[in-house]
Backbone as a ProteinNet text record, in pm:
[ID]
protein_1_A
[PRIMARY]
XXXXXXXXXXXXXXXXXXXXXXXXXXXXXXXXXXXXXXXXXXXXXXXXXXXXXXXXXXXXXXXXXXXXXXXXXXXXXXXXXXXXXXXXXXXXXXXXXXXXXXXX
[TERTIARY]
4674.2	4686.1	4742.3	4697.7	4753.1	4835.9	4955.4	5055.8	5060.5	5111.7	5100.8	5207.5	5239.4	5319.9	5463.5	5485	5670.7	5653.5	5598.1	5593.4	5578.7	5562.6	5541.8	5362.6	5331.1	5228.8	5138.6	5075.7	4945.3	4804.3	4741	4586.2	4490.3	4557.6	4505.5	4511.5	4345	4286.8	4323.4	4322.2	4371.9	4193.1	4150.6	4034.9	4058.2	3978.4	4004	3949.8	4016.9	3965.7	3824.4	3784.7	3614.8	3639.3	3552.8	3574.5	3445.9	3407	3301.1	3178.5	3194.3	3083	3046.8	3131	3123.2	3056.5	3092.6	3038.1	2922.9	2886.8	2750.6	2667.4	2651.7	2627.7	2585.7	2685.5	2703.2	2557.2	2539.3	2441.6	2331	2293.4	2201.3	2119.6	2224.4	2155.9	2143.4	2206.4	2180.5	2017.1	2022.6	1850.5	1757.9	1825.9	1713.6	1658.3	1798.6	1780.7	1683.2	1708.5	1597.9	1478.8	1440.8	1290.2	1258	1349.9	1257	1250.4	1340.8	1302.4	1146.7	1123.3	1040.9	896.1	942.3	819.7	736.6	878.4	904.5	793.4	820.1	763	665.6	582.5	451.1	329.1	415.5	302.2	333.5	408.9	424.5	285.9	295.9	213	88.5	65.9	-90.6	-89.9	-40	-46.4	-109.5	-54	-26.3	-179.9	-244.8	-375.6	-488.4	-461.1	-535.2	-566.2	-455.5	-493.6	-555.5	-519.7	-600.2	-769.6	-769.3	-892.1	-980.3	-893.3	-1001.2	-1003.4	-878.2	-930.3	-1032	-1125.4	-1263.8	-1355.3	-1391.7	-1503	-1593.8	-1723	-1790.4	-1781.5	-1688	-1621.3	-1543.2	-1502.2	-1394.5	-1551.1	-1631.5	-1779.7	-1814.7	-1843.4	-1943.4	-1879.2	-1716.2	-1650.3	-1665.9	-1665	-1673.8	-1814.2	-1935.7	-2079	-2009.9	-1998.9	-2019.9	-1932.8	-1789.8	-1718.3	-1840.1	-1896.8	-1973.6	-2069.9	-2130.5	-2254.8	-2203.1	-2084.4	-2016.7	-1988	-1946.9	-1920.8	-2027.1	-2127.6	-2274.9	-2302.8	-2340	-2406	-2542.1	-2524.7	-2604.5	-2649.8	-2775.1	-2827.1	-2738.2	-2668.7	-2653.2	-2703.2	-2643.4	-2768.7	-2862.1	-2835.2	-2960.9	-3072.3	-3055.6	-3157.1	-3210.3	-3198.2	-3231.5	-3376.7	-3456.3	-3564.3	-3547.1	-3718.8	-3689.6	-3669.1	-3727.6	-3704.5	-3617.2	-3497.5	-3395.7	-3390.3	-3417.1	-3331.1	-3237.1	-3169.6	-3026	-3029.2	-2935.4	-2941.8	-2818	-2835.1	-2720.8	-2717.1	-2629.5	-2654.3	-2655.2	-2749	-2842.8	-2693	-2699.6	-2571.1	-2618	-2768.8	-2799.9	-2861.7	-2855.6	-2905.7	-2742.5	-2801.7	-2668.9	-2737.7	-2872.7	-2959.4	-2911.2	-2949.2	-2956.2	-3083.7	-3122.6	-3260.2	-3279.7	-3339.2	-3391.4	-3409	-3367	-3393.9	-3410	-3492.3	-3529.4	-3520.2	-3403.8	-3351.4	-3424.9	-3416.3	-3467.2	-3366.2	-3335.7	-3243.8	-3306.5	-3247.2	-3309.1	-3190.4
-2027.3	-1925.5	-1799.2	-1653.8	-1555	-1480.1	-1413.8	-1386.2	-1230.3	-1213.5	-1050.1	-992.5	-856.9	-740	-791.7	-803.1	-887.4	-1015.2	-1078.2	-1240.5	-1309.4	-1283	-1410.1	-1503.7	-1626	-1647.6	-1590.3	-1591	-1513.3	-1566.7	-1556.5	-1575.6	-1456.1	-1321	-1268	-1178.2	-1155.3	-1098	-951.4	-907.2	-761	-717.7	-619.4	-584.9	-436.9	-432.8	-328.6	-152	-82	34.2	70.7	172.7	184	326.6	279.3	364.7	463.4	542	633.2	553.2	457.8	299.5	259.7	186.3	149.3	224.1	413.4	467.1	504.8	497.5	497.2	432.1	294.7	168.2	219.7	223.6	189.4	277.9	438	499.2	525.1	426.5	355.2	242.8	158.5	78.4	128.3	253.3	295.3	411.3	405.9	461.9	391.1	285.6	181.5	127.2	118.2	49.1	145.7	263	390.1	371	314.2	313.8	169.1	75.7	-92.1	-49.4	50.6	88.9	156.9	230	314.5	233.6	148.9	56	-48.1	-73.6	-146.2	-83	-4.6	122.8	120.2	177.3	188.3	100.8	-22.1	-186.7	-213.8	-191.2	-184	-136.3	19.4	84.3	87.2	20.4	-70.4	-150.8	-264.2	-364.4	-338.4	-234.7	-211.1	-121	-74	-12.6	-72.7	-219	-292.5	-376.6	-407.9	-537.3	-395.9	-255.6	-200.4	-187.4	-180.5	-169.2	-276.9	-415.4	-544.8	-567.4	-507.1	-548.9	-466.7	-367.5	-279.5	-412.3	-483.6	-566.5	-543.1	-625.7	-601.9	-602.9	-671.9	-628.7	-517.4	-479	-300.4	-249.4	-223.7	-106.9	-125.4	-273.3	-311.4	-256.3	-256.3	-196	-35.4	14	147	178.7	112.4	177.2	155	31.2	11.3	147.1	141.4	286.5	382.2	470.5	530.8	547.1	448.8	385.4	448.7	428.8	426	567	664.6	769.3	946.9	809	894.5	967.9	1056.6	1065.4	993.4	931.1	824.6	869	853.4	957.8	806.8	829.8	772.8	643.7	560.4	457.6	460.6	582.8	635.1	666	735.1	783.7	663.2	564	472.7	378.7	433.6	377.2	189.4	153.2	26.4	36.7	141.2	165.2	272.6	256.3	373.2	432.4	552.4	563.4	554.4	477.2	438	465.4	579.8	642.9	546.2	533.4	457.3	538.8	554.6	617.9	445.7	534	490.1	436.2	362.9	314.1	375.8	378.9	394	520.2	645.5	781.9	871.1	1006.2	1099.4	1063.4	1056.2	1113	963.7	1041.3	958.5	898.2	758.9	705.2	678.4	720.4	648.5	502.8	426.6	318.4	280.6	170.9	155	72.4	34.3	-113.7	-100.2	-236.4	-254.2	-269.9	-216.7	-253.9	-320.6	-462.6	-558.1	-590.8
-2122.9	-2021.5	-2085.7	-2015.7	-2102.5	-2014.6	-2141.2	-2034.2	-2023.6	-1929.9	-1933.1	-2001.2	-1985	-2068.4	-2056.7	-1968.3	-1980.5	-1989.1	-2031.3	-2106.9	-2024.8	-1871.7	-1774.5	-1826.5	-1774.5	-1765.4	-1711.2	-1697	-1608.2	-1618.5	-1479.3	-1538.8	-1501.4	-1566.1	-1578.1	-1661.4	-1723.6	-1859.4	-1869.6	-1922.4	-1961.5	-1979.5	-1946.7	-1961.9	-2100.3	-2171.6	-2275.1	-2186.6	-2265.8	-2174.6	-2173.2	-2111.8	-2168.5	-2248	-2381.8	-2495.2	-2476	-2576.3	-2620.5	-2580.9	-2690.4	-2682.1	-2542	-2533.2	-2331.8	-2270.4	-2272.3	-2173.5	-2207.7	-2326.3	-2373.2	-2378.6	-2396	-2365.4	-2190.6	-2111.7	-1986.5	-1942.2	-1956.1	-2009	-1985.7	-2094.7	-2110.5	-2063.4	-2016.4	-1902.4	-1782	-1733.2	-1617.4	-1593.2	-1725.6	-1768.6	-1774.7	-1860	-1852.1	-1671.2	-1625.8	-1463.5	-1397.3	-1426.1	-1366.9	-1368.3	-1521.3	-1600.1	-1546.3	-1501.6	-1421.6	-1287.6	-1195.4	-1097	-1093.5	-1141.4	-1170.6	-1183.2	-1348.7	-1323.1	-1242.7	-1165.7	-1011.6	-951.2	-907.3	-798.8	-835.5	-908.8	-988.6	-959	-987	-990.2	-839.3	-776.4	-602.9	-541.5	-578.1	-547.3	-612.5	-700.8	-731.9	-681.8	-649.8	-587.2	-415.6	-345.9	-255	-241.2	-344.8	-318.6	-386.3	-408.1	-418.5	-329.7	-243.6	-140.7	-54.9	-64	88.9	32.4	-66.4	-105	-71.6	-118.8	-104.2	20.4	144.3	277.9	350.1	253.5	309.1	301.7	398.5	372.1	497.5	465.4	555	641.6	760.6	833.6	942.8	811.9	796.5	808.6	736.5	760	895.2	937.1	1034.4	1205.2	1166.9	1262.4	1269.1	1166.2	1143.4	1206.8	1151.3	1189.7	1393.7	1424.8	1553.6	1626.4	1560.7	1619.7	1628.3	1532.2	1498.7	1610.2	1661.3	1760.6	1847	1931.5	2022.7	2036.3	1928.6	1950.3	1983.1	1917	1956.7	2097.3	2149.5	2290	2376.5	2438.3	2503.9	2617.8	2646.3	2820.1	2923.9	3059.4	3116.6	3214.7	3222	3269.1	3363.8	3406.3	3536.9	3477.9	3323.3	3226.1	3163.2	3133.6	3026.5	3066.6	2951.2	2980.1	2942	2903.8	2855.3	2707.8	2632.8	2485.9	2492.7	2434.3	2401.5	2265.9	2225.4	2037.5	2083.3	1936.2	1872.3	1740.6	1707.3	1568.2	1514.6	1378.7	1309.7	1147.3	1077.7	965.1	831.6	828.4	716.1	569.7	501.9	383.3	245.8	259.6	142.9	109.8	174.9	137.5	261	243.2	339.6	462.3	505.1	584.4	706.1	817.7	956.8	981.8	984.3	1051.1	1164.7	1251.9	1383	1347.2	1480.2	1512.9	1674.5	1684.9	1847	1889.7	1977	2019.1	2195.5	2244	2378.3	2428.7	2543.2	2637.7	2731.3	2724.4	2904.8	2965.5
[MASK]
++++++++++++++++++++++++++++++++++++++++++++++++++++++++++++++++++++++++++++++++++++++++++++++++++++++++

């Protein structure tokens, strides 16, 4: 057991002061802690724009075209023949194609 400054026992350690070293040392890991935060952050935020990426699936589009459908202008059902156009945009050029669905 170690004893302290007037010779009693003690269990407790004397800690050394913090020198030049220490606070330089000390520093340094607080840079370093910066630079794993940092790299932390980084691979977060890949991570984080990868799963949004892989959750675009066919799905995510097929909702999008149908929004799309929906947001079109439609003659009212007083207007609607038995053949209606229904425009949908096309995936594979800029351009819009006609298409002709039946309404029964």
């Amino acid at each position: 057991m170690a004893t302290d400054p007037s010779g009693n026992a003690s269990s407790f350690t004397p800690q050394p002061r913090n020198t030049a070293r220490d606070l330089a040392s000390a520093e340094v890991d607080h840079a370093q802690h910066i630079v794993d935060r940092l790299t932390l952050a980084a691979a977060n935020v890949k991570k984080e724009a990868l799963r949004r990426r892989q959750s675009i699936s066919k799905l995510t589009l097929a909702t999008w075209n149908w929004n799309w459908l929906r947001s079109r202008r439609q003659p009212p059902p007083s207007q609607l023949t038995t053949w209606t156009p229904l425009y949908y945009p096309c995936w594979n050029t800029s351009t819009v194609w006609p298409m002709w669905r039946r309404f029964e």
